[in-house]
C-alpha positions as CSV (number, residue, x, y, z in Angstrom):
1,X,114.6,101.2,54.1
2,X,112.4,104.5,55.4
3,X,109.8,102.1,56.2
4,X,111.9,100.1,58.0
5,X,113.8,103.2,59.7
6,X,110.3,104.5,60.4
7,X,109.5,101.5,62.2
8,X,112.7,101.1,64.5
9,X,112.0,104.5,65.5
10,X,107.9,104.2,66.6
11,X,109.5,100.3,68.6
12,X,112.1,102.6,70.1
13,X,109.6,105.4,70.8
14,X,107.2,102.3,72.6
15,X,109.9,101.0,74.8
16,X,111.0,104.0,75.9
17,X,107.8,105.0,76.8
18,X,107.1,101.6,78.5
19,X,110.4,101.3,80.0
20,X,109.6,104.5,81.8
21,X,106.3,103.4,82.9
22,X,107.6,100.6,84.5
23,X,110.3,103.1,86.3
24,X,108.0,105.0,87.7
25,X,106.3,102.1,89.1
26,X,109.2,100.8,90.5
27,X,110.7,103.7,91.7
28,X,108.0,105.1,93.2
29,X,107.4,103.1,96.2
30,X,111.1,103.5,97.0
31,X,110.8,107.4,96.9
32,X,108.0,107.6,98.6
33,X,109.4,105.6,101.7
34,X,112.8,107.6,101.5
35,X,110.7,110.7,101.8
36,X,108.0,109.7,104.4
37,X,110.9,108.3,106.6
38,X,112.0,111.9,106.8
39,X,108.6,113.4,107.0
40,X,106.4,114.5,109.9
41,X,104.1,110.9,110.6
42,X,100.9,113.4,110.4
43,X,101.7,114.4,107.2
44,X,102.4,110.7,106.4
45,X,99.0,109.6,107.4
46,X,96.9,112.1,106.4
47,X,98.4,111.3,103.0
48,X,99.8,115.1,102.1
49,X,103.5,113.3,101.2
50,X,103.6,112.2,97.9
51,X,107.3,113.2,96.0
52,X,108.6,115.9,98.6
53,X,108.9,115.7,102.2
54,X,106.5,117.8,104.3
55,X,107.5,118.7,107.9
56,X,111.2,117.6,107.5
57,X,112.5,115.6,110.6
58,X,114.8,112.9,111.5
59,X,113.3,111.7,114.4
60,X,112.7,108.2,113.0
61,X,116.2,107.6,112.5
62,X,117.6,109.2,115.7
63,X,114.8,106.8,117.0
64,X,116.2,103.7,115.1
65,X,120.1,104.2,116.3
66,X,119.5,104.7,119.5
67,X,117.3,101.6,119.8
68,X,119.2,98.2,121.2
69,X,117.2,96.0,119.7
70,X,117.3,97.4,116.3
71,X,121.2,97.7,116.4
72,X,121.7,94.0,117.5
73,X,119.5,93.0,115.2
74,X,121.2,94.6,112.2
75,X,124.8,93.8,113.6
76,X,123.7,90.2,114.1
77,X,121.8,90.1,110.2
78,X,124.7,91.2,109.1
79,X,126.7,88.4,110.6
80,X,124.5,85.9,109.4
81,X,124.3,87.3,106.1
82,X,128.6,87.3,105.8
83,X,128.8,83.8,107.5
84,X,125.7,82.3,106.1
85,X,126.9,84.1,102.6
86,X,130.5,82.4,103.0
87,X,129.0,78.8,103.7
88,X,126.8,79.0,100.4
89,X,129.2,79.9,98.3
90,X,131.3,77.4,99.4
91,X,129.5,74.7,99.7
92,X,127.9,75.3,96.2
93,X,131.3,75.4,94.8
94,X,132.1,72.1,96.1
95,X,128.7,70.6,95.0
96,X,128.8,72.2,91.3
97,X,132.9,72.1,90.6
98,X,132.6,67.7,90.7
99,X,129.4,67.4,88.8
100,X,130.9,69.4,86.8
101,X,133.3,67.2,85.3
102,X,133.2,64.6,82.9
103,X,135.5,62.2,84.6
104,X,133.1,61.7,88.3
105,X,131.6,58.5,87.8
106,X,127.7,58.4,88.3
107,X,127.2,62.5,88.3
108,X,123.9,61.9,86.4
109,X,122.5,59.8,89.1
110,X,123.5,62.7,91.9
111,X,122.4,65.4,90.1
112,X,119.0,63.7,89.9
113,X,119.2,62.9,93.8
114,X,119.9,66.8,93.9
115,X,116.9,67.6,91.5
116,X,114.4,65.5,94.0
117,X,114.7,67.7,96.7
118,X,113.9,70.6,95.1
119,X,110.3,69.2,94.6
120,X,110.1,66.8,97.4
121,X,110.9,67.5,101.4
122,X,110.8,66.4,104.5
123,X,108.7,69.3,105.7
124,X,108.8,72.2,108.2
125,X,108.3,69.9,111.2
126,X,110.5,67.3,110.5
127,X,113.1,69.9,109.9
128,X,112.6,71.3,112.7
129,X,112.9,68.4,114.9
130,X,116.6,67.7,112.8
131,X,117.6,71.4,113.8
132,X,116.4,70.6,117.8
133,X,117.9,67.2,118.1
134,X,121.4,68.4,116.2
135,X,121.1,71.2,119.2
136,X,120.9,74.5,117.1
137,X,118.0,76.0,118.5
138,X,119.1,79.2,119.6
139,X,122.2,79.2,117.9
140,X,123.5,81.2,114.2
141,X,123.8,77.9,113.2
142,X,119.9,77.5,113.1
143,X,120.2,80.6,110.6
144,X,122.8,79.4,108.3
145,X,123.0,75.8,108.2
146,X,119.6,74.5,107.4
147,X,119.7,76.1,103.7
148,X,123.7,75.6,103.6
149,X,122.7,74.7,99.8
150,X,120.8,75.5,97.3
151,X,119.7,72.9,94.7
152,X,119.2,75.7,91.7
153,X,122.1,77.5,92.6
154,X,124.2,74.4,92.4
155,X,122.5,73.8,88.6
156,X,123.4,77.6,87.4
157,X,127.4,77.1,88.7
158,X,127.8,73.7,87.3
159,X,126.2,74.6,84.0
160,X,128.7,77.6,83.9
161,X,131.8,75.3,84.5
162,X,130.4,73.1,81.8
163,X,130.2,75.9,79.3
164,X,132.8,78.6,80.1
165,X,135.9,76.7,80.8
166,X,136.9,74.4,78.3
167,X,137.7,71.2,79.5
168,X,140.6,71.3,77.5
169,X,142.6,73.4,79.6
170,X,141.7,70.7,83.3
171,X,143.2,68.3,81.1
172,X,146.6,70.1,80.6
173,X,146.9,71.4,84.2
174,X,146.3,67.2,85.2
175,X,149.1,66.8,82.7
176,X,151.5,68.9,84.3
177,X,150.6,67.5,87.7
178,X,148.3,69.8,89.2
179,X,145.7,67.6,91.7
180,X,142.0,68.2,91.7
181,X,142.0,70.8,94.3
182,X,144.9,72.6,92.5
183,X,142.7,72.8,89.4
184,X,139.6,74.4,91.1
185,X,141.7,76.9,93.7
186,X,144.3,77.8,90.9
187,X,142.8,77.6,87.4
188,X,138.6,77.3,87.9
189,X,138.3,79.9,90.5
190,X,140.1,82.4,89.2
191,X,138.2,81.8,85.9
192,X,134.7,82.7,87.2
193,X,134.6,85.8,89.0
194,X,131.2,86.3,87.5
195,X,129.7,83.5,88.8
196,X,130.9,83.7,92.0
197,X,129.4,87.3,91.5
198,X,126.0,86.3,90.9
199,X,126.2,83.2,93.9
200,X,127.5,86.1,96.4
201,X,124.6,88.7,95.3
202,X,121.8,86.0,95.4
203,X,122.7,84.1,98.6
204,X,124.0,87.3,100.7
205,X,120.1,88.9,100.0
206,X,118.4,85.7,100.5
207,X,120.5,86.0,104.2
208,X,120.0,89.5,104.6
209,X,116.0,89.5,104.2
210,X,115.5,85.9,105.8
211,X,113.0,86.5,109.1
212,X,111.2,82.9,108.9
213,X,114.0,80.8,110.0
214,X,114.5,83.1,112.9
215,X,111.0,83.2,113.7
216,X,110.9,79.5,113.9
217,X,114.3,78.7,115.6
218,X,114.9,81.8,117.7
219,X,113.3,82.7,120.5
220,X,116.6,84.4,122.8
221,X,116.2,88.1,121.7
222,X,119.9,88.8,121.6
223,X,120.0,86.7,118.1
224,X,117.0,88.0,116.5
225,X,118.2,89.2,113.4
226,X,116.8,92.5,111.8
227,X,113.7,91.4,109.8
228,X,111.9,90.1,113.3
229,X,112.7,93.1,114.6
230,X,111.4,94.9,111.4
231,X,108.3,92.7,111.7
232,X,107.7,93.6,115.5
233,X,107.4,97.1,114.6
234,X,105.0,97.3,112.2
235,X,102.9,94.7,113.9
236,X,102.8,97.0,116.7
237,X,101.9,100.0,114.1
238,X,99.1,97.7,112.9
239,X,97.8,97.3,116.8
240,X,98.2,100.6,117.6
241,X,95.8,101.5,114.7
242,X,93.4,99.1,115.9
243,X,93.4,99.8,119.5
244,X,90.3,101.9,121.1
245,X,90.5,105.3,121.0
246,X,89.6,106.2,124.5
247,X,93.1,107.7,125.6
248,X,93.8,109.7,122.4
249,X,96.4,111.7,122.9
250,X,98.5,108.7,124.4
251,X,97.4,106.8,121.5
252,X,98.0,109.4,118.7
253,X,102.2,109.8,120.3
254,X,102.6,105.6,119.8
255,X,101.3,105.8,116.2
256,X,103.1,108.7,115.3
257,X,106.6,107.4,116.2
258,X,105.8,103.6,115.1
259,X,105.0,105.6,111.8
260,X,108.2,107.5,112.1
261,X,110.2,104.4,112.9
262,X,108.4,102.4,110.5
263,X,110.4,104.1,107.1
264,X,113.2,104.7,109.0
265,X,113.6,100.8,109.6
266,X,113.0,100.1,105.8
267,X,115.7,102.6,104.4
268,X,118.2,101.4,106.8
269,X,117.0,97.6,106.6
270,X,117.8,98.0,102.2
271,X,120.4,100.3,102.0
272,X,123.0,97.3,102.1
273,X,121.7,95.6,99.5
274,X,120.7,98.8,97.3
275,X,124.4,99.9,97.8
276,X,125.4,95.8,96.9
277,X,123.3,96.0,94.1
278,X,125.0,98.4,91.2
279,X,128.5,97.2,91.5
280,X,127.2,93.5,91.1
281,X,124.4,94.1,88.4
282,X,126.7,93.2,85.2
283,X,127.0,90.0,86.6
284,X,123.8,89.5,88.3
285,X,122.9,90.2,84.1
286,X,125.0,87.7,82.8
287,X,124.3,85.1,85.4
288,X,120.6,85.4,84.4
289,X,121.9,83.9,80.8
290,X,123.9,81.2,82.2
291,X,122.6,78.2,80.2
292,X,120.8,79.8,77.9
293,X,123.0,79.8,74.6
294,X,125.0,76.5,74.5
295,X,127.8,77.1,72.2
């Protein structure tokens, strides 16, 4: 028993050590962009910020707010993330709620039909071509309608329904008369709050970090969503840094504020989700384990 005792304590002693390791190296990054997005660029780049800001100054995110483009863009992410979000969830609900169930005749051939896409596709151009000739280029449709559905998504909710809502009790609603739809809006949905949890928190960040969708069907401004606008700016950082140095003092003003802007775009561009995050995370736990333990 001491040896044993001994032993729980040096593997508790290892993963605490390691756990905080890996804290460090995931926090990090994240601290260090919070505090150089409210440091002086110069100090930034001549690497003198490391845990505390130097030089403090809010002049990236003055610059951020009172740019139109950057406030369009994160008012129109965050309505393709909510309407995007909404379709998903939906949709996945009505894909993974019928396959569910024992009673739909030929599920095992559908879900197989479903499996095949997720290794085989049409491809990017012939997708593209579908979005042109169904006339959503240039439209939030483009952004939220092309991956209306996701295959493993629809996997995860169906193999929840399967294995956390007995079948038993479907079967005594039917009895008492309730129809199909009555069973999913009254008795199924209710039933898995975590699941819908986990779909929300998985499809509403895909939406909220998606750029490459936009870059491909986009091109009016007014609908670029945040991430292109994101990407502008620290593609224009990168140019600015390559540019010749003749007229330095010209130069050195455009680095600084694309520097400034730079962190100031990141903390605003994650603060949704970061915020999302801790009030979903018990789920987002569980839904990790769905299917794992059959039982």
């Amino acid at each position: 028993m001491e040896k044993e005792a001994w032993g729980d304590r040096v593997f508790g002693a290892v993963n605490a050590i390691m756990l905080t390791l890996i804290l460090i190296i995931v926090l990090y990054p994240l601290l260090f962009v919070a505090v150089a997005s409210i440091s002086d660029p110069a100090a930034v780049l001549n690497g003198k910020v490391w845990l505390w800001p130097q030089g403090l100054t809010f002049t990236g995110y003055t610059k951020v707010f009172g740019n139109k483009d950057i406030v369009q863009g994160y008012g129109n992410t965050i309505l393709y993330t909510i309407l995007g979000t909404a379709i998903n969830v939906g949709m996945t609900v009505l894909a993974a709620y019928p396959l569910s169930r024992r009673d739909l005749y030929g599920r095992n051939g559908v879900m197989a039909l479903l499996v095949f896409t997720m290794f085989f596709s049409g491809g990017m151009i012939p997708t593209y071509l579908l979005v042109k000739n169904l006339g959503m280029i240039n439209t939030i449709w483009a952004m939220v309608i092309p991956n209306a559905v996701s295959v493993w998504n629809v996997i995860i909710m169906r193999t929840f329904f399967q294995q956390s809502l007995p079948h038993e009790i479907q079967e005594a609603a039917q009895i008492d008369g309730c129809s199909n739809i009555k069973i999913l809006f009254k008795i199924v949905l209710p039933l898995s709050t975590p699941i819908l949890a986990v779909m929300v928190l998985f499809y509403a960040v895909g939406h909220w970090n998606a750029f490459f969708n936009a870059l491909i069907y986009l091109t009016e401004r007014d609908k670029f969503p945040l991430q292109i606008i994101l990407r502008e700016i620290l593609i224009q950082g990168q140019n600015a840094q390559m540019m010749d140095t003749g007229a330095q003092e010209g130069l050195a003003k455009k680095l600084m504020e694309a520097e400034s802007i730079k962190y100031a775009v990141v903390i605003v561009a994650n603060l949704p989700v970061l915020l999302l995050y801790p009030f979903l995370q018990r789920y987002f736990v569980k839904g990790i384990f769905i299917g794992s333990l059959k039982g």
